[in-house]
C-alpha positions in Angstrom: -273.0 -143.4 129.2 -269.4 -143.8 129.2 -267.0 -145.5 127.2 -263.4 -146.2 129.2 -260.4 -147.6 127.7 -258.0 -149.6 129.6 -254.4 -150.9 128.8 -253.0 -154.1 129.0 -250.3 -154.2 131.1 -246.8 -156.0 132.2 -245.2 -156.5 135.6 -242.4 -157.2 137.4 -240.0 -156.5 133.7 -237.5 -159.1 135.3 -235.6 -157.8 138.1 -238.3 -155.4 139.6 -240.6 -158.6 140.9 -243.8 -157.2 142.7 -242.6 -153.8 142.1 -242.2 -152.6 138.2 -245.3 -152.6 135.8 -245.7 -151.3 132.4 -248.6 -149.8 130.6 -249.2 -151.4 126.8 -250.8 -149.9 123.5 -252.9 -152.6 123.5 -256.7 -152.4 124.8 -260.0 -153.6 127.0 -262.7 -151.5 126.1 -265.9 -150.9 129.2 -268.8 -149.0 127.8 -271.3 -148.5 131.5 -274.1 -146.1 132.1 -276.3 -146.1 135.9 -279.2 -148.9 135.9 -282.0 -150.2 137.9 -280.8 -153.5 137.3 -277.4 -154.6 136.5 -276.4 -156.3 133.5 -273.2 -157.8 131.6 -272.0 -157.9 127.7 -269.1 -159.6 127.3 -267.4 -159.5 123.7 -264.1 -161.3 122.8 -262.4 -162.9 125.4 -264.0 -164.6 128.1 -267.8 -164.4 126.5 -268.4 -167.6 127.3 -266.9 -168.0 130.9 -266.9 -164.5 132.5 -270.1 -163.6 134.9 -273.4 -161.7 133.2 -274.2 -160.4 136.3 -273.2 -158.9 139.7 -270.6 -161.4 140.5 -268.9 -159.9 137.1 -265.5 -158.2 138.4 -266.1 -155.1 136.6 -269.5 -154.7 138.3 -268.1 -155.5 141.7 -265.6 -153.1 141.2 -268.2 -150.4 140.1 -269.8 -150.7 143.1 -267.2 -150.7 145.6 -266.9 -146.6 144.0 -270.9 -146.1 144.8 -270.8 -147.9 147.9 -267.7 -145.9 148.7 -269.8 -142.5 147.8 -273.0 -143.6 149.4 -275.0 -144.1 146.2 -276.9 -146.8 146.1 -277.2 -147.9 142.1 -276.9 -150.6 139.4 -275.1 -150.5 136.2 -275.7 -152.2 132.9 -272.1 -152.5 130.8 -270.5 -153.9 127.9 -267.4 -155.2 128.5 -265.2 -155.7 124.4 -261.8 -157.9 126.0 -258.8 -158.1 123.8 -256.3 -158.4 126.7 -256.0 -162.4 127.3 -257.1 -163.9 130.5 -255.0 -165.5 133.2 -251.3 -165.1 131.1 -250.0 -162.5 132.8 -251.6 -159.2 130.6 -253.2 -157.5 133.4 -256.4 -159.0 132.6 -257.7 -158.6 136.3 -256.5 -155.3 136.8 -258.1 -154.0 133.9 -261.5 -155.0 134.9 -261.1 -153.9 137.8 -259.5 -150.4 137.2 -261.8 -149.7 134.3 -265.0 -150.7 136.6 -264.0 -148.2 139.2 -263.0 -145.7 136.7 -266.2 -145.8 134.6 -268.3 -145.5 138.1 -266.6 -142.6 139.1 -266.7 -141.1 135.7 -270.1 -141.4 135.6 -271.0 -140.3 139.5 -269.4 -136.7 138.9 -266.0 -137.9 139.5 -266.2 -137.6 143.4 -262.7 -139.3 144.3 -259.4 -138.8 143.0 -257.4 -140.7 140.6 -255.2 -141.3 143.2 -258.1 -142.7 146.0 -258.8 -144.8 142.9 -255.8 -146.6 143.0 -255.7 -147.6 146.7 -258.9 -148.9 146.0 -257.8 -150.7 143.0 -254.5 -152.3 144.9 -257.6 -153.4 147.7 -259.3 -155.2 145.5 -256.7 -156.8 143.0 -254.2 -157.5 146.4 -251.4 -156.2 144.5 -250.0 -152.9 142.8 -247.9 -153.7 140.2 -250.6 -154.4 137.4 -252.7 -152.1 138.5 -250.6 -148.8 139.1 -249.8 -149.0 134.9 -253.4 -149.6 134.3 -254.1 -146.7 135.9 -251.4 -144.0 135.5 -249.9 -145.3 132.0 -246.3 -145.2 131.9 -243.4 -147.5 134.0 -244.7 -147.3 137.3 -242.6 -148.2 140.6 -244.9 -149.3 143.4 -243.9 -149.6 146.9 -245.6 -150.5 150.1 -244.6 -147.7 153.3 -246.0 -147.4 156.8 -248.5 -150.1 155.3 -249.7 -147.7 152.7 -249.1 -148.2 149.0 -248.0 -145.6 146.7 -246.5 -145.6 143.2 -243.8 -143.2 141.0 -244.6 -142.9 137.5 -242.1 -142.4 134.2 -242.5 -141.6 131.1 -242.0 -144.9 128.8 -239.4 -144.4 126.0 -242.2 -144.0 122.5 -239.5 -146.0 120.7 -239.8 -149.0 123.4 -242.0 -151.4 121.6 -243.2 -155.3 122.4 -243.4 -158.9 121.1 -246.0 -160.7 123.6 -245.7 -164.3 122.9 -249.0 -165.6 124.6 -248.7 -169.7 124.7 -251.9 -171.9 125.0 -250.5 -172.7 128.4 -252.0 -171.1 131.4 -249.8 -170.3 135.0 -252.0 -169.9 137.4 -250.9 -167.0 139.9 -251.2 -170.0 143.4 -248.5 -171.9 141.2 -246.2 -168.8 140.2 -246.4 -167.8 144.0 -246.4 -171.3 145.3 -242.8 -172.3 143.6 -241.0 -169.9 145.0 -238.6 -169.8 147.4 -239.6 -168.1 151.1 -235.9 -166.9 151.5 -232.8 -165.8 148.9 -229.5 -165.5 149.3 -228.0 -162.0 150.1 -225.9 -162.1 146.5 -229.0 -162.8 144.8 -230.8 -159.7 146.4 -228.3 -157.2 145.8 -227.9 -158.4 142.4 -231.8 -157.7 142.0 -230.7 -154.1 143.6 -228.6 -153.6 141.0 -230.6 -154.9 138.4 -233.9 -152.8 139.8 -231.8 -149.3 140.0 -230.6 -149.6 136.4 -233.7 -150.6 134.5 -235.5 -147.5 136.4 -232.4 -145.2 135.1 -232.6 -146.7 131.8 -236.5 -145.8 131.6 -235.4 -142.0 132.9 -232.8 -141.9 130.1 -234.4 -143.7 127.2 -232.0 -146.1 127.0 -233.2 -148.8 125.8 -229.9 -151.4 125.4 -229.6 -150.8 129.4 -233.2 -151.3 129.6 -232.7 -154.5 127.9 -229.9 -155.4 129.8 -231.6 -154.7 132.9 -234.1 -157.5 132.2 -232.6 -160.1 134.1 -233.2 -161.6 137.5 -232.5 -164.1 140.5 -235.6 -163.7 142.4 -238.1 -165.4 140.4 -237.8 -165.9 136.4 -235.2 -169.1 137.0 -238.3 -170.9 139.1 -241.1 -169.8 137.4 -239.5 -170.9 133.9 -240.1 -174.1 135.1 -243.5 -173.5 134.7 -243.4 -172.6 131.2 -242.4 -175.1 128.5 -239.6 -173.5 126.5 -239.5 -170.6 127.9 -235.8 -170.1 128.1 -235.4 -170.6 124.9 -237.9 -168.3 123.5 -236.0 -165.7 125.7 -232.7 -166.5 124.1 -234.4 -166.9 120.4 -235.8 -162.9 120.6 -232.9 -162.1 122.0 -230.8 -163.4 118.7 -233.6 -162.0 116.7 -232.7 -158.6 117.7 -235.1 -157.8 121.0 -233.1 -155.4 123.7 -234.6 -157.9 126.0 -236.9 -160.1 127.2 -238.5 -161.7 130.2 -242.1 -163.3 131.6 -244.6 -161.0 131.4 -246.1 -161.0 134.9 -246.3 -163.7 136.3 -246.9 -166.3 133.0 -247.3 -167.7 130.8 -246.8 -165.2 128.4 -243.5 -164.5 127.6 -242.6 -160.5 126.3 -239.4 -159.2 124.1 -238.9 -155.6 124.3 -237.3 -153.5 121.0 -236.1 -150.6 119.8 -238.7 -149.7 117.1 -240.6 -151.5 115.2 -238.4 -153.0 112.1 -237.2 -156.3 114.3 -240.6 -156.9 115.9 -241.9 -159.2 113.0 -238.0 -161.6 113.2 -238.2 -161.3 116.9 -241.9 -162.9 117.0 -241.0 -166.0 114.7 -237.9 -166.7 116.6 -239.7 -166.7 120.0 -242.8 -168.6 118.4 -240.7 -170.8 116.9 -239.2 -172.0 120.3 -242.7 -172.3 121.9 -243.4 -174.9 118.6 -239.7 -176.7 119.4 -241.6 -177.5 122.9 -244.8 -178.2 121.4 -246.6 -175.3 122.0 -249.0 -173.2 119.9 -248.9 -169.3 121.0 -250.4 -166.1 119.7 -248.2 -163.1 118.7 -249.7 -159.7 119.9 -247.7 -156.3 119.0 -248.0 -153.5 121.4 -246.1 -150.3 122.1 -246.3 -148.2 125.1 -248.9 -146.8 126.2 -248.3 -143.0 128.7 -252.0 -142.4 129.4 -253.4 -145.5 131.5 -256.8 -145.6 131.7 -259.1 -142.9 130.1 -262.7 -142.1 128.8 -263.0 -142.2 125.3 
C-alpha cells in the first residue's frame, strides 16, 4: 500500500491565463494498494456524489499508468478530499495526478515523473493545474511543436494565501464560454508585460511586484461577471493588506496573496465580508506554498 499526498493548487495568478499555476500547502490525501477488484472510499468532500467504482477519476487515472505498462490490475483506494470541488482548487487535477502517481508508485515506478505529466495534461486537457500538482512550486506551462512542457520555480516560503471559497459554483463551459474569441493587441501586450513580471517577481521573492503583477485583460474583467461580488472582495483584501489578489482558476473561488502570515486573518474578513454584501456565504481556507507537489507519504 501507498499513501500519496497531493496539493491543491491555483492557476492562471491573473495575468498568466492558461499558463501560470501554483502549488498550495493545503491537501488531498489517496491511500491505493493493487486489487482483484476495484473499490472506492471517499472521505470529506464529494462522499456522497463522487463514483465508488471504476468510473471514479482516480481509478481511471490509475489505470491509464497499468494500461500504459501492460499490467493488467485493479486497485482498491481511499480517497480523504479536503481540496473543494468545482471552485477552481485543482480538484480534478489532484485526482488525477495522485491516481497516476500512486499506480506508478506502486508498479516499481516504471515511468518518469515527467512521462507522468504528459499523461496527466492528456487526461485533465489542460496543464496549468496539473503541472503544480505535480512538480510543486510556480510552474510556467507552454504548448511547443504540439508537445507540452512546463518550467518550475521555487515559490517565495513567505508567499502565503487567503482562499475565499463562495457557495457559488463556475462551471469551467461558462468560464470558457464568456470569453471573448479575439483581444485587442493593447490588451495582449499588457498581459506580456504583466506575465514577464510576476515570473521575475517569483525568481526574486518579490512579493509587492508579485502582487502587483496580479492583474489582467484577458479574462478576470469577464469572468467576474460570473462571480457575485467579486470585485469587491478583490479590492477589500487588497485594503486589508493582501499583495494581491485575483480568481483562483477559473472560479468561483477568489484568492489574496500575503507577505506572511500576520494580515491573513484581516484580509479573510474583508474579502468575506464583501461576499456577505452580495449575499453570499463562503469558507476561508489558509494555505501557504507548497515546493514539493505530489509525493508518497
Amino acid at each position: 500500500m501507498v499513501k500519496v499526498r497531493i496539493p491543491a493548487t491555483t492557476a492562471n495568478l491573473g495575468c498568466g491565463f492558461d499558463t501560470f499555476g501554483l502549488a498550495l500547502g493545503y491537501y488531498n490525501y489517496i491511500e491505493m494498494e493493487l486489487a482483484e477488484n476495484t473499490w472506492v472510499t471517499v472521505k470529506g468532500q464529494g462522499q456522497q456524489r463522487l463514483a465508488k467504482g471504476a468510473n471514479n477519476m482516480i481509478v481511471r487515472a490509475a489505470a491509464r499508468v497499468a494500461d500504459r505498462v501492460g499490467v493488467k490490475t485493479g486497485f482498491s483506494l481511499q480517497a480523504e478530499n479536503n481540496i473543494p470541488l468545482s471552485r477552481g482548487m485543482g480538484s480534478s487535477s489532484a485526482a488525477i495526478v495522485g491516481g497516476m502517481y500512486a499506480a506508478n508508485y506502486l508498479l516499481g515506478e516504471p515511468l518518469s515523473i515527467d512521462e507522468l505529466f504528459e499523461m496527466a495534461v492528456e487526461m485533465e486537457g489542460h496543464p496549468d493545474n496539473v503541472a503544480p500538482a505535480i512538480y510543486g512550486g510556480f510552474t510556467i506551462s507552454y504548448k511547443r511543436d504540439g508537445k507540452y512542457g512546463c518550467r518550475k520555480l521555487e515559490a517565495p516560503k513567505r508567499l502565503t494565501t487567503v482562499l475565499a471559497v463562495p457557495e457559488v459554483t463556475v462551471s469551467t463551459k461558462a468560464a470558457r464560454g464568456i470569453l471573448p474569441q479575439e483581444v485587442s493587441l493593447a490588451d495582449a501586450v499588457y498581459n506580456l508585460g504583466q506575465a514577464a513580471m510576476l515570473a521575475t517577481s517569483v525568481a526574486t521573492g518579490d512579493l509587492e511586484a508579485f502582487g502587483a503583477s496580479l492583474t489582467d485583460k484577458l479574462h478576470q474583467p469577464y469572468r467576474m461577471q460570473l462571480i457575485p461580488g467579486a470585485e469587491q472582495v478583490m479590492e477589500n483584501a487588497v485594503k486589508a493588506g493582501a499583495v494581491g489578489a485575483a480568481i483562483s482558476g477559473s472560479g468561483s473561488t477568489m484568492i489574496a496573496f500575503c507577505n506572511g502570515r500576520e494580515r491573513q486573518q484581516a484580509v479573510a474578513a474583508a474579502m468575506r465580508e464583501a461576499f456577505t454584501q452580495n449575499d453570499v456565504e463562503a469558507r476561508i481556507i489558509f494555505a501557504g506554498v507548497d515546493n514539493c507537489g505530489v509525493k508518497a507519504i
